[in-house]
N, C-alpha and C positions, 0 to 999 in steps of 0.2 A: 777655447774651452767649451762652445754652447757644441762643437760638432761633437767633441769626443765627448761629455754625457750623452750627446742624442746616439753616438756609437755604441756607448755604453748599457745605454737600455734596450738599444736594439739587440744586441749580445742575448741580456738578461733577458729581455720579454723569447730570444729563440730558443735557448735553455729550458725554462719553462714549456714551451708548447713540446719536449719530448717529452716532458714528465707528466703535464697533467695532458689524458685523452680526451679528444674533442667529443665523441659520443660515448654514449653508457655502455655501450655493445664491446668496446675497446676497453672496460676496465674488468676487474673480480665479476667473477657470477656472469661472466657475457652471457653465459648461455640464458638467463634469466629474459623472458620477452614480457612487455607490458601485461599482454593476454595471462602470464602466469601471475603477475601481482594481484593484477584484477581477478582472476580465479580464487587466489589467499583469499583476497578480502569478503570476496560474496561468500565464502567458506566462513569465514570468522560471521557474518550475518547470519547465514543459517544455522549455525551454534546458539549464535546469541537469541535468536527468535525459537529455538528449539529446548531454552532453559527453563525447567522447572523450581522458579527461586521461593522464596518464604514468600508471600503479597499479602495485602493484606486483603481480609475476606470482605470484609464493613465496605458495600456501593453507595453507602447512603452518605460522603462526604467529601469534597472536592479531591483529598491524598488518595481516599479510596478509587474514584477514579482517573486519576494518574497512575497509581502504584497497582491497579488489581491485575491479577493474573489472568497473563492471555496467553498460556502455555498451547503449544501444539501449533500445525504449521495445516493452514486450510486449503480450496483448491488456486484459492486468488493466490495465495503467497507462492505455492508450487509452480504455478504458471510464470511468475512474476519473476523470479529466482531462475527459472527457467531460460527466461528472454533475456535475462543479464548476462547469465552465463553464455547463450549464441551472440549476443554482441560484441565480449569477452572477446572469443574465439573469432571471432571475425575482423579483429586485429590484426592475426601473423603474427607477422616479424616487426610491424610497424613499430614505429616508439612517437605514440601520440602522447604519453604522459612527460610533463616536466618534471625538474627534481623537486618543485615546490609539491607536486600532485603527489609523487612519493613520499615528502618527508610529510604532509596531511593523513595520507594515508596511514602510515606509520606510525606515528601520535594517535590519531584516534582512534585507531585499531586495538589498543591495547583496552579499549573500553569491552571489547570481545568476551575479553577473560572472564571478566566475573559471573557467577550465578544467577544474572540479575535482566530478565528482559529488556528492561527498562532503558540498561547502560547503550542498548544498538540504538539509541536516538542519535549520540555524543556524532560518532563516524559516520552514521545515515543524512544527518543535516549536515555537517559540515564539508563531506567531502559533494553529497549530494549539490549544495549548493555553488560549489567551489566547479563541479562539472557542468552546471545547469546553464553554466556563463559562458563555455566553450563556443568557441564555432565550430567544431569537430562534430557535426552531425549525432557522432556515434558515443560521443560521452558525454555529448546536452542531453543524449538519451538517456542516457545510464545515469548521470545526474536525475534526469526527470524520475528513473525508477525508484531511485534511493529514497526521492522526496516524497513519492508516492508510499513508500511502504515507509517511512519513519510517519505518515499521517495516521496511514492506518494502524500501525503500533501506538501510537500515542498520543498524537494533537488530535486526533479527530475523536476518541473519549471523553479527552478535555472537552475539546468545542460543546461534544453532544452534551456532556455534564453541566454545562450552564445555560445552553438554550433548551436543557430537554422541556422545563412544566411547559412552553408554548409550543415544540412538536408534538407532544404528547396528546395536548390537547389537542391538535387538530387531528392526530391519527384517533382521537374517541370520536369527534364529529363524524369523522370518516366512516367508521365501522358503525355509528348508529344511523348515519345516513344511509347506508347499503341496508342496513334490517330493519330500514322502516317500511318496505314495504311487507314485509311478515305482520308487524304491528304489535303490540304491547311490550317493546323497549324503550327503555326512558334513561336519560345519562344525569348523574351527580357529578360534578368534575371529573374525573379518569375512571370512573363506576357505571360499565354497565350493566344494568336489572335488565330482568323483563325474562328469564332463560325459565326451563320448565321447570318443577319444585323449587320456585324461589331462587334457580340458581344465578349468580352474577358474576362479574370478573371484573378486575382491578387492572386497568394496560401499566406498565412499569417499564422503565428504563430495555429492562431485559427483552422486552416485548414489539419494542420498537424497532422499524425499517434500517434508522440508521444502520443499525450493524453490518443490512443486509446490503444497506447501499455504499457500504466501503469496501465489501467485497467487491460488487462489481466496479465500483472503481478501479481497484485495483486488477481485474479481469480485462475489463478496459484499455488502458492503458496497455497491457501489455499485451493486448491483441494486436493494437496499432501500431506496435514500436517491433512487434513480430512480422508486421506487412511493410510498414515504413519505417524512416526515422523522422518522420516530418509529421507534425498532425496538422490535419485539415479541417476546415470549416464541416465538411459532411460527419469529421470523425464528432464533433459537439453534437449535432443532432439524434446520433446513433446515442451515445453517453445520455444524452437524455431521454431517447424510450426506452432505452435498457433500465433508467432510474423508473421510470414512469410504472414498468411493467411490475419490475422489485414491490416499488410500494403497492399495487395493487391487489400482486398475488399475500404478501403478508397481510395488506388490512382481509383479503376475501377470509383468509386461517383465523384471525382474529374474531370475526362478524359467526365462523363455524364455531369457536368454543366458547362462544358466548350463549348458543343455546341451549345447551346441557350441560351435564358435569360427566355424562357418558364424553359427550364432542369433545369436551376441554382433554377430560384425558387422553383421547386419542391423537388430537393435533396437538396438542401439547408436548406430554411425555410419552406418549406413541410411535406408530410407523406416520404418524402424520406428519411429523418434522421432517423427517428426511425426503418424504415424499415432494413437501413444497421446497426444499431445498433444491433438489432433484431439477423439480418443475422451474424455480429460477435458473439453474442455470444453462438449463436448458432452449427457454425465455430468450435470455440474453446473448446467449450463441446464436441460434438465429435468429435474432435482432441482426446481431453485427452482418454476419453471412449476408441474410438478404439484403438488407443496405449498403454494404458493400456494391455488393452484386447489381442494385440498381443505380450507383452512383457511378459504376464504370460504362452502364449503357446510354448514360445520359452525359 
């Protein structure tokens, strides 16, 4: 009896192995290669980060910064989107994803759909994190990107939204420390006086490095995952004067429209935003470049 069930199942288990195929490439859709799923998907993120949904407009309360609109798509995110899509492609024919990495993908992907920035957090962490554990070099990377840009879409608002009153205050010290050597500024909590006809300025959420220092993060990152899949000890130190350089150049913009209401205008709602925008990222590209560049001679 014990041989012929053990006959028996061996029968069944060879029956089976014609009907179900060992690899994915052998069933519907073969033509389908990882690199095109992963293309869908970064495609459903750029939708999703390209929607103009309802937000609400009010910053001044912890939903408002979860929920406010970050419509439009900057250089950090171009870049970033960019380096996903050549990792993408630099799959082939390989089939490095599992059917679990599919069927994730697929579930949270459907968060795409809606009008709602917000919803690309759902697919950005989960699958992000689901990559990040890989040993596949190239989709710990791609993992690393996802997590990177679901920060800068939306936990890192959070974050700044509840430690901003103690950044804030130290970016007023900053900006009254750099104009005291001019002299007659004086600071009230986030208030600096001292500017020509009485004028003064109020630093505010909007006004802060943060912002500036998620872009290059996210410029960061995708610098190194564009040279490497590996980051290095030297890639930290670069991440840090490209942060160093960020906060400088904004508090120096800050300490200018603080002295007139001519300056505020112009760095402000002027050519002077773009200019130091310009000048960061300019900054930060050769940052990397020459550190780079001395870190291979040494």
């Amino acid at each position: 009896m014990r041989g012929a069930v053990a006959g028996s199942t061996l029968d069944q288990a060879s029956e089976l192995s014609f009907v179900l195929p060992a690899k994915r490439s052998d069933r519907a859709f073969a033509w389908v290669r990882d690199r095109h799923v992963l293309t869908a998907f970064i495609a459903g993120v750029v939708v999703a980060v390209c929607w103009r949904g309802a937000m609400l407009n009010s910053y001044t309360d912890l939903s408002g910064a979860i929920l406010r609109d970050r419509s439009g798509v900057g250089a950090g995110e171009f870049l970033i989107i960019a380096v996903m899509l050549t990792i993408a492609f630099g799959l082939r024919d390989e089939e490095a994803l599992s059917q679990s990495d599919l069927l994730a993908m697929a579930l949270t992907g459907l968060a795409f759909a809606p009008p709602i920035r917000l919803a690309a957090i759902v697919p950005l962490t989960v699958v992000g994190v689901k990559f990040a554990l890989k040993k596949d070099p190239r989709l710990s990377s791609m993992g690393q990107l996802f997590l990177a840009l679901a920060f800068y879409e939306w936990l890192g608002p959070l974050v700044f939204h509840l430690i901003s009153p103690i950044v804030l205050t130290a970016e007023t010290i900053a900006v009254q420390a750099l104009l005291s050597p001019i002299g007659g500024f004086t600071r009230d909590g986030l208030v600096i006086s001292g500017g020509s006809n009485g004028h003064s300025i109020s630093i505010e959420e909007a006004c802060s490095a943060f912002h500036n220092l998620s872009s290059t993060m996210l410029i960061w990152i995708s610098l190194v995952k564009l040279e490497t899949l590996t980051i290095k000890p030297i890639h930290y130190w670069l991440l840090a004067a490209m942060a160093g350089a960020t906060v400088a150049l904004n508090t120096a913009r800050i300490a200018l429209m603080a002295q007139s209401y001519e300056l505020y205008e112009y760095w402000h709602d002027g050519a002077g935003g773009p200019i130091v925008s310009a000048a960061m990222l300019a900054a930060i590209l050769s940052i990397f470049l020459i550190g780079r560049s001395l870190a291979e001679k040494h």
